[in-house]
C-alpha positions as CSV (number, residue, x, y, z in Angstrom):
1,X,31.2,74.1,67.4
2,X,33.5,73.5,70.3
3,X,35.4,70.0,70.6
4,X,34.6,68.5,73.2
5,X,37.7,66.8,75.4
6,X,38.9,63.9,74.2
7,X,39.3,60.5,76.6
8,X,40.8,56.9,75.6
9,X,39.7,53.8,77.1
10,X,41.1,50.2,77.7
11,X,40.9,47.2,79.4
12,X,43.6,44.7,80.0
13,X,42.5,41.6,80.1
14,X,45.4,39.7,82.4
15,X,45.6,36.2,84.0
16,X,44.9,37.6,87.4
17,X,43.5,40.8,87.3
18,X,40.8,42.6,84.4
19,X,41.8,46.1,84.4
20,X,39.1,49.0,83.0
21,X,40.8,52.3,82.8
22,X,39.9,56.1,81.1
23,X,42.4,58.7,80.8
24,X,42.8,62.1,79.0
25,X,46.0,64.4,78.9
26,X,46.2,67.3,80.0
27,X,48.2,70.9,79.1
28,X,50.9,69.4,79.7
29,X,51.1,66.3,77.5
30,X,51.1,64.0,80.8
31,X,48.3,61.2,81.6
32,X,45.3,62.0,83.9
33,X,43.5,58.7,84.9
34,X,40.0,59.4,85.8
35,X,39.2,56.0,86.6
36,X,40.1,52.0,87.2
37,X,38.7,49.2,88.5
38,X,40.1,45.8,88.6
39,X,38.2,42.4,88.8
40,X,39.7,39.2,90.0
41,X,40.2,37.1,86.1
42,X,38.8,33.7,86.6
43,X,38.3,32.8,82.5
44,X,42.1,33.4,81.5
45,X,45.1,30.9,81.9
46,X,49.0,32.4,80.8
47,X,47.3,35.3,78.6
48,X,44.5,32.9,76.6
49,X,40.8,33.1,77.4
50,X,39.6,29.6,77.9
51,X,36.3,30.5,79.9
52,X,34.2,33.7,77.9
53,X,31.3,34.1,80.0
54,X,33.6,34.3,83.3
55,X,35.6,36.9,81.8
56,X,32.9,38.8,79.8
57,X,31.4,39.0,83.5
58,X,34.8,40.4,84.6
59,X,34.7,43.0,82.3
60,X,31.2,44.2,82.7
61,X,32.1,44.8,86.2
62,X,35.2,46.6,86.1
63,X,33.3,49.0,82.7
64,X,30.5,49.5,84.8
65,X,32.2,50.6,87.9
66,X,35.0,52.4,85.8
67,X,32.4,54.4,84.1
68,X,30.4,55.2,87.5
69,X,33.3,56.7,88.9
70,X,34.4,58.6,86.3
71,X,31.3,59.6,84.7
72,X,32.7,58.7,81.4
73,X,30.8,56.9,78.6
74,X,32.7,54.9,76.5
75,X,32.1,52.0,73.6
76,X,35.4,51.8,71.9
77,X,38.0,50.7,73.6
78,X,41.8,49.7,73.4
79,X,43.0,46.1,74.5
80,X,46.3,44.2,75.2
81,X,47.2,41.4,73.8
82,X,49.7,38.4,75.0
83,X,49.8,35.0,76.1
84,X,52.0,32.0,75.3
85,X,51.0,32.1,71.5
86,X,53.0,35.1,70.8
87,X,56.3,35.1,69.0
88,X,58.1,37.3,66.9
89,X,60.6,36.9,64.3
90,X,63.1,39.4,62.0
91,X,62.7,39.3,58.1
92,X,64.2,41.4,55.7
93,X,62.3,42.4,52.5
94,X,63.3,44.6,49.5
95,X,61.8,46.2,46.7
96,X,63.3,47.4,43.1
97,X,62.2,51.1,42.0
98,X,61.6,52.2,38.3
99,X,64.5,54.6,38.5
100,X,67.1,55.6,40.5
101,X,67.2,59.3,39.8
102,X,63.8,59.7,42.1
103,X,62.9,60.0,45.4
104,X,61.6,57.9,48.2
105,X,58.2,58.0,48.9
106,X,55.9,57.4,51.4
107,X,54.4,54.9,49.1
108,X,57.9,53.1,48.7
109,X,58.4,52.3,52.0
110,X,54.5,51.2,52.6
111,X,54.5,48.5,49.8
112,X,57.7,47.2,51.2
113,X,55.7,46.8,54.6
114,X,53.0,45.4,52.9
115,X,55.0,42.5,51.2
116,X,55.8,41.6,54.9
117,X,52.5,40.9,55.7
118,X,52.8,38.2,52.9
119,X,55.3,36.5,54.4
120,X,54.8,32.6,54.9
121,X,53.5,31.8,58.8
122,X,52.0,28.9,60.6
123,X,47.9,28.1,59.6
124,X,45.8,29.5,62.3
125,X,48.4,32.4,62.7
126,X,48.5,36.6,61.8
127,X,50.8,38.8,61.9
128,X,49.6,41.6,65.1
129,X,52.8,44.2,64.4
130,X,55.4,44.7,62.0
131,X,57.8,47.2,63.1
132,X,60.8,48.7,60.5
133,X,64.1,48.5,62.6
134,X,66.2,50.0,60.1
135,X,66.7,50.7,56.2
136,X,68.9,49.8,53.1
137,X,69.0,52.2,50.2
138,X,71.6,50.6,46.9
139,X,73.8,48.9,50.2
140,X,73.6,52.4,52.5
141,X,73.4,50.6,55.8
142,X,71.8,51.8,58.9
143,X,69.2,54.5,57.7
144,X,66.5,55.2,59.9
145,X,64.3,57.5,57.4
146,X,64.5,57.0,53.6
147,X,61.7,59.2,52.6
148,X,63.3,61.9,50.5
149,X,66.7,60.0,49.6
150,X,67.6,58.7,45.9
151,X,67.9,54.8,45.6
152,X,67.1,52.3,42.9
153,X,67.0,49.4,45.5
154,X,65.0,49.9,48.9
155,X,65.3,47.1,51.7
156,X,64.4,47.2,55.5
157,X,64.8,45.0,58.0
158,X,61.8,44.0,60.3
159,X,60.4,42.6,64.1
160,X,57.3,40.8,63.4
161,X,54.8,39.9,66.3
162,X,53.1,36.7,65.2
163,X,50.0,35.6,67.6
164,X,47.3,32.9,67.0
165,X,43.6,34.1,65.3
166,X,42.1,31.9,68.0
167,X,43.0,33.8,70.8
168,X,42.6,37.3,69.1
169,X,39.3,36.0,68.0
170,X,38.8,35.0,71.7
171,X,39.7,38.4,73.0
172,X,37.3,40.6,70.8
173,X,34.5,38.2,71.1
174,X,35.0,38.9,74.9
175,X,34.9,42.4,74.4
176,X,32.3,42.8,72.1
177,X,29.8,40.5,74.1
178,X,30.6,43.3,77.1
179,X,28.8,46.0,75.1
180,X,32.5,47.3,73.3
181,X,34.2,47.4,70.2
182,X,38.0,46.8,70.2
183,X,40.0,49.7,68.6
184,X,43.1,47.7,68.5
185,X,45.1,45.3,69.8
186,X,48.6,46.1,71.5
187,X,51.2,43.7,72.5
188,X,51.2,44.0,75.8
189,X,55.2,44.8,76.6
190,X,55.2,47.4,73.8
191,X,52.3,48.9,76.3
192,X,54.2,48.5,79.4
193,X,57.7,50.0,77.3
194,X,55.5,52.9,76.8
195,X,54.7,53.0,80.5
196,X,58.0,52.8,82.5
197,X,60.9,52.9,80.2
198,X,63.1,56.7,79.0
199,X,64.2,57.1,76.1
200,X,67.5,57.6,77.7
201,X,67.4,53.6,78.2
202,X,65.3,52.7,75.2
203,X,69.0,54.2,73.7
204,X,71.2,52.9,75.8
205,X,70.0,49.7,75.7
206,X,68.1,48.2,78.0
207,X,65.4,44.6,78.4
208,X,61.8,45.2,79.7
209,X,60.9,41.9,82.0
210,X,57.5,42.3,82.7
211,X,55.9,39.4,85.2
212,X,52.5,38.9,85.3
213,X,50.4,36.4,86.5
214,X,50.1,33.8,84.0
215,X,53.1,35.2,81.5
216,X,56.2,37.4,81.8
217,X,56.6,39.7,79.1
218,X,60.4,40.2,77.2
219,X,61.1,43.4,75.3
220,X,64.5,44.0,74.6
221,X,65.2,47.7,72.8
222,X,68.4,49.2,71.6
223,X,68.8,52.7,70.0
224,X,65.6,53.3,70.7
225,X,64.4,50.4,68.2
226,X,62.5,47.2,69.6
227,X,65.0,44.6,68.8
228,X,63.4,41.4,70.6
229,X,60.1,40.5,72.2
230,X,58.8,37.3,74.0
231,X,56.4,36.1,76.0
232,X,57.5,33.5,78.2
233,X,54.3,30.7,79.6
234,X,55.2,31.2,83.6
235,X,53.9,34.1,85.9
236,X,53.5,34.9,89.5
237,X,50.7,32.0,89.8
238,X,53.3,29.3,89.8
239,X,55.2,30.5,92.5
240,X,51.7,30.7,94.2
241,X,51.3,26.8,93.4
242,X,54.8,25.9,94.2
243,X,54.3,27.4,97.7
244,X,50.8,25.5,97.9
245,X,51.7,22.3,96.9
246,X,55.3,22.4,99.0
247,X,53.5,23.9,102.2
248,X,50.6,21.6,101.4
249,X,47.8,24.7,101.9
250,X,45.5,26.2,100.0
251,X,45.8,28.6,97.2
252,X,44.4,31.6,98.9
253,X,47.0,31.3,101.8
254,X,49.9,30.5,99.4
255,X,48.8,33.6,97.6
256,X,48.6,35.5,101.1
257,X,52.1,34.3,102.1
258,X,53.9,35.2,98.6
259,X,52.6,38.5,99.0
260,X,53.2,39.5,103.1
261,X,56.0,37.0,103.9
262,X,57.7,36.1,100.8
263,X,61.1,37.2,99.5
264,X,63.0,35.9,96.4
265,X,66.3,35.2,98.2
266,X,66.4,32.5,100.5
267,X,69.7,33.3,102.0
268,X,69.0,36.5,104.0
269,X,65.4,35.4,105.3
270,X,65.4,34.7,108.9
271,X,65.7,31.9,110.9
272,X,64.0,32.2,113.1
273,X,60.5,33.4,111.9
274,X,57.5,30.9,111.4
275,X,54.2,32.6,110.1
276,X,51.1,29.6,111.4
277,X,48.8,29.1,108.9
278,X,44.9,27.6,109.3
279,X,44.7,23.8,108.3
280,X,42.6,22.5,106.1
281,X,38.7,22.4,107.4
282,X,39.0,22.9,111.0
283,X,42.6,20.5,111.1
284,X,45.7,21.6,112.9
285,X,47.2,24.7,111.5
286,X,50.6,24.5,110.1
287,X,54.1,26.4,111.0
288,X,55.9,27.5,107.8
289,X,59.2,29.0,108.4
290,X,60.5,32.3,106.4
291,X,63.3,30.9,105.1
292,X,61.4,27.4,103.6
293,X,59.0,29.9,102.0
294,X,61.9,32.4,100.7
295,X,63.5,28.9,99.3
296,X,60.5,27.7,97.0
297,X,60.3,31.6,95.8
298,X,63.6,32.0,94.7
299,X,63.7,28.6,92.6
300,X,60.8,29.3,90.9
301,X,62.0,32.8,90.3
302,X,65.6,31.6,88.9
303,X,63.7,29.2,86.5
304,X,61.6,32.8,85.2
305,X,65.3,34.4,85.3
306,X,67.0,31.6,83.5
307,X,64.2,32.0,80.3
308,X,64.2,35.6,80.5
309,X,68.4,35.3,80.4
310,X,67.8,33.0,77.0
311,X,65.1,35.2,75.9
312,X,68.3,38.3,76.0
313,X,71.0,35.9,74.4
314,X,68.4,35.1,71.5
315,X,68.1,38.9,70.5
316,X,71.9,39.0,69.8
317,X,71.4,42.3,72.4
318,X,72.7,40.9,75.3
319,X,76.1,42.5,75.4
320,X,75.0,45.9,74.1
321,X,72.0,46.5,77.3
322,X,74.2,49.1,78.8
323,X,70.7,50.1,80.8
324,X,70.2,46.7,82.2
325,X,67.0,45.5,83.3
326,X,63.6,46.7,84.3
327,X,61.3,45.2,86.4
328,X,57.3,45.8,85.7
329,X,54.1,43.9,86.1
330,X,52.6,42.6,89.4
331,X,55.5,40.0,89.9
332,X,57.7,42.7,90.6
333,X,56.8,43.1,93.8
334,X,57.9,41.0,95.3
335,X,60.5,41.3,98.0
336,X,64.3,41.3,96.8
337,X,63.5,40.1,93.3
338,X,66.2,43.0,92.3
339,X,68.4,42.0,94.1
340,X,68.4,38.3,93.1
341,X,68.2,39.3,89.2
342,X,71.2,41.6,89.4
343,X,72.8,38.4,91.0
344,X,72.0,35.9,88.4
345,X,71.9,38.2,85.3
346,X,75.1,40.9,86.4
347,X,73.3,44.1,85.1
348,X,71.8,46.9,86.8
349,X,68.5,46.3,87.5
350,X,65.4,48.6,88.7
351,X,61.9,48.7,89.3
352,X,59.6,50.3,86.6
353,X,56.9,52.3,87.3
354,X,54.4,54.3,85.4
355,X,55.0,57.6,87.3
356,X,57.3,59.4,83.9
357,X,54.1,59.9,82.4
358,X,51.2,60.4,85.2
359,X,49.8,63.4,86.9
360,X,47.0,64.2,88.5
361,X,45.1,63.3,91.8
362,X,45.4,59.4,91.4
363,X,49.0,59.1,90.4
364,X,49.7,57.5,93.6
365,X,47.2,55.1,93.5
366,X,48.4,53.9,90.1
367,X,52.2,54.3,90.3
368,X,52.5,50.4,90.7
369,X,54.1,47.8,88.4
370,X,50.8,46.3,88.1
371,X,49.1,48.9,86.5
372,X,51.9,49.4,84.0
373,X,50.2,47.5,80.9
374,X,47.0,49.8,81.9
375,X,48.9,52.7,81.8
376,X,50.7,51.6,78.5
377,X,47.5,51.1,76.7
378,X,45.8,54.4,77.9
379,X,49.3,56.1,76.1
380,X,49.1,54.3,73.1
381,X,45.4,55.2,72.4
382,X,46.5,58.8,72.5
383,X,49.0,58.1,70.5
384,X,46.9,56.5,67.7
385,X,44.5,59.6,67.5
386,X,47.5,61.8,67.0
387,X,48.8,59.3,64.2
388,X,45.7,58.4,62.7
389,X,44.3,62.4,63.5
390,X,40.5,61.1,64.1
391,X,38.4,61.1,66.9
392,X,36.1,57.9,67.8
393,X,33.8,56.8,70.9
394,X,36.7,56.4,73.4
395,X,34.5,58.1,75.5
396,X,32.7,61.4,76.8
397,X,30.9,62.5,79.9
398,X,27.7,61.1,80.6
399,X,26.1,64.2,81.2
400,X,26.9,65.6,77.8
401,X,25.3,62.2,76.1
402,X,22.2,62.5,78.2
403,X,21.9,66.4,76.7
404,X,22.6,64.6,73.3
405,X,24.7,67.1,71.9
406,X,24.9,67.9,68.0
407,X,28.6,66.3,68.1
408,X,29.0,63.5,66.3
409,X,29.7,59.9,67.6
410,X,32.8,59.8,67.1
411,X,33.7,62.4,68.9
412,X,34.5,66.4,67.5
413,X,32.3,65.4,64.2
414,X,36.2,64.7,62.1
415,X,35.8,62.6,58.9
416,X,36.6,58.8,60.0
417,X,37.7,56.4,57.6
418,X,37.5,52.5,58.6
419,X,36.2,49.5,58.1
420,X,32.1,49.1,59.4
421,X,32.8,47.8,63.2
422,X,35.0,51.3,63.4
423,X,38.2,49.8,63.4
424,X,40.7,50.6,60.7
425,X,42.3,48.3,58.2
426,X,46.0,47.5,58.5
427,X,46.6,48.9,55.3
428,X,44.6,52.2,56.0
429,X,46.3,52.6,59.6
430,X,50.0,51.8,58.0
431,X,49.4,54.8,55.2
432,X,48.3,57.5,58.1
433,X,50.8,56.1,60.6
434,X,53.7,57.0,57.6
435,X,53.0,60.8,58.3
436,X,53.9,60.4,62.0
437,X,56.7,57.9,61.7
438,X,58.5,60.1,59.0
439,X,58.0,63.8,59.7
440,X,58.2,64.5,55.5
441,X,56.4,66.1,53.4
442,X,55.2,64.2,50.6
443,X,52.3,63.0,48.0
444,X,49.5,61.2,49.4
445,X,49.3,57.4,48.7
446,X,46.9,56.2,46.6
């Protein structure tokens, strides 16, 4: 029986924007995206949905006009996750083998991930990721990949995402009520990282500063480990409503100026430009002048600079980043915000885009910063049927399911192993992500 191709799915469910996307590589390992659609996101505020009906709506329209164009049935999909509920923390667990005299296992190093998912948090709180940074076998610092070494003692340290079960809760009751079953949940700069950053940087050192509307996204990575990651509460939108409420307009022309007029440094806007702007109901329209509007940008932006600038001191990174910063998301569009965060922050600073890892016919279309997460996700489904080596409903062409094919649901007929919804347990995706993360052969875990 021939396999048919395989697709991935995902929507990003954003404070602005709802974003429905379907990809597949090609020959060459690089992304094809055979179709997005965005929606304007009326139900989310900084990452949390507050309003499900409005963004269940949202996302029915972006699916259904996503799945027109592209002619691409799909039912399981991938979906990021932020807002101003995230945190993360490091911990440091250990665990004592029997003897000394035998190997590492697989199984070693997944009980000692497992004990950090019984680690004390808030009530109403889960752990989303936990992500090894580095190992110590009997007081042998700085190993990356124990499997296969001798050790009585086994410890690792760890960067734990923390988010509340609310707002998960929130987001795959959203998703479900549009028809879909969620596949996983990705922190949203871990997608983005995927999306615009080398692993030239990821070594170097180097902070991901990804502005969206309602949240800006930290991740800070060094030797190619995530060291740090944040979400800050403050976005695009506020500039939008400290240009509204200084200008005294309304939020669709602050949002128009911000976008066509606006710059993030005062100091080199001109003069002498005014851009007129229609009063309120039928009142006298109002002159704002270039360099009032570039004013209440930049202070805004300093304030999102000045969190981001803690955010970097926190990690302990901050004088090891000798890749600097990178710019994603929506917000980093706007006019000389490079310029002004290599003034404030002193670090080389440029603007990521997902272009590394596109190809095809609509890679100009979606080589923006705002489709970064989008991108991000689409990567990191592939990446989880590689890890996890199963197929599932990501999606097919509509033509084949109309034919209705001997294949299987889940795609080429492969066994699948989860839980009844078709998503896998933590516990069964950490034993099959082991194979990937350390390339050893070794007994299965039982």
């Amino acid at each position: 029986m021939k396999q048919r191709e395989q697709y991935v799915a995902a929507v990003d469910i954003g404070t602005t924007k709802i974003v429905s996307i379907v990809g597949k590589k090609n020959e060459n390992g690089k992304i094809e995206i055979l179709g997005l659609s965005k929606a304007p996101s009326n139900g989310v505020k900084r990452g949390v949905v507050l309003n499900i009906e409005e963004t269940v709506n949202a996302i029915n329209k972006t699916v259904e006009d996503v799945q027109g164009r592209s002619e691409i049935a799909f039912s399981d999909v991938f979906v990021g996750i932020a807002g101003q509920h995230i945190k993360s923390m490091k911990s440091r667990g250990y665990i004592n083998r029997d003897s000394s005299d035998d190997e590492i296992r697989k199984e070693d190093v997944f009980n000692l991930t497992q004990d950090m998912h019984k680690i004390p948090i808030e009530i109403g709180e889960e752990i989303i990721h936990v992500i090894p940074q580095n190992f110590i076998v009997d007081n042998e610092t700085g190993v990356k990949n124990p499997i296969g070494m001798c050790g009585r003692r086994l410890e690792a340290n760890f960067h734990i995402v923390i988010g509340q079960v609310a707002s998960a809760k929130n987001i795959e009751k959203c998703i479900k009520k549009a028809g879909l079953n969620v596949k996983d949940l990705i922190l949203e700069p871990l997608a983005s990282s995927d999306a615009v950053l080398t692993d030239d940087e990821k070594e170097a050192g180097v902070v991901l500063v990804d502005i969206g509307g309602g949240t800006t996204d930290v991740a800070v990575y060094y030797d190619k480990i995530i060291r740090h990651t944040a979400v800050i509460p403050f976005g695009g939108n506020v500039v939008t409503r400290d240009i509204k409420e200084g200008c005294s307009i309304l939020h669709r022309f602050a949002e128009q100026l911000k976008l066509q007029y606006g710059s993030a440094l005062g100091d080199i806007a001109p003069e002498d430009k005014v851009v007129s702007v229609p009063g309120i109901s039928g009142r006298e329209p109002k002159e704002i002048s270039f360099k009032s509007l570039a004013y209440i940008i930049q202070s805004r932006m300093e304030e999102i600079i000045d969190d981001v600038n803690f955010e970097i001191q926190s990690s302990g990174y901050a004088d090891k980043l000798s890749a600097g910063v990178v710019l994603t998301g929506g917000g980093a569009m706007l006019k000389h915000l490079a310029q002004l965060v290599k003034f404030k922050m002193a670090m080389d600073v440029r603007i990521g885009l997902p272009n590394e890892n596109l190809s095809g016919s609509s890679k100009e279309e979606i080589n923006q910063p705002m489709f970064a997460t989008s991108v991000g996700l689409i990567m990191r489904g592939f990446d989880y049927l590689e890890t996890f080596k199963t197929n599932f409903n990501a999606g097919h062409k509509s033509e084949m399911s109309e034919k209705g094919g001997s294949e299987s649901e889940n795609g080429s007929g492969d066994d699948y192993t989860g839980d009844t919804d078709g998503k896998l347990s933590w516990k069964e995706k950490f034993k099959r992500s082991l194979g990937k993360m350390f390339e050893t052969e070794d007994l299965s875990i039982s």
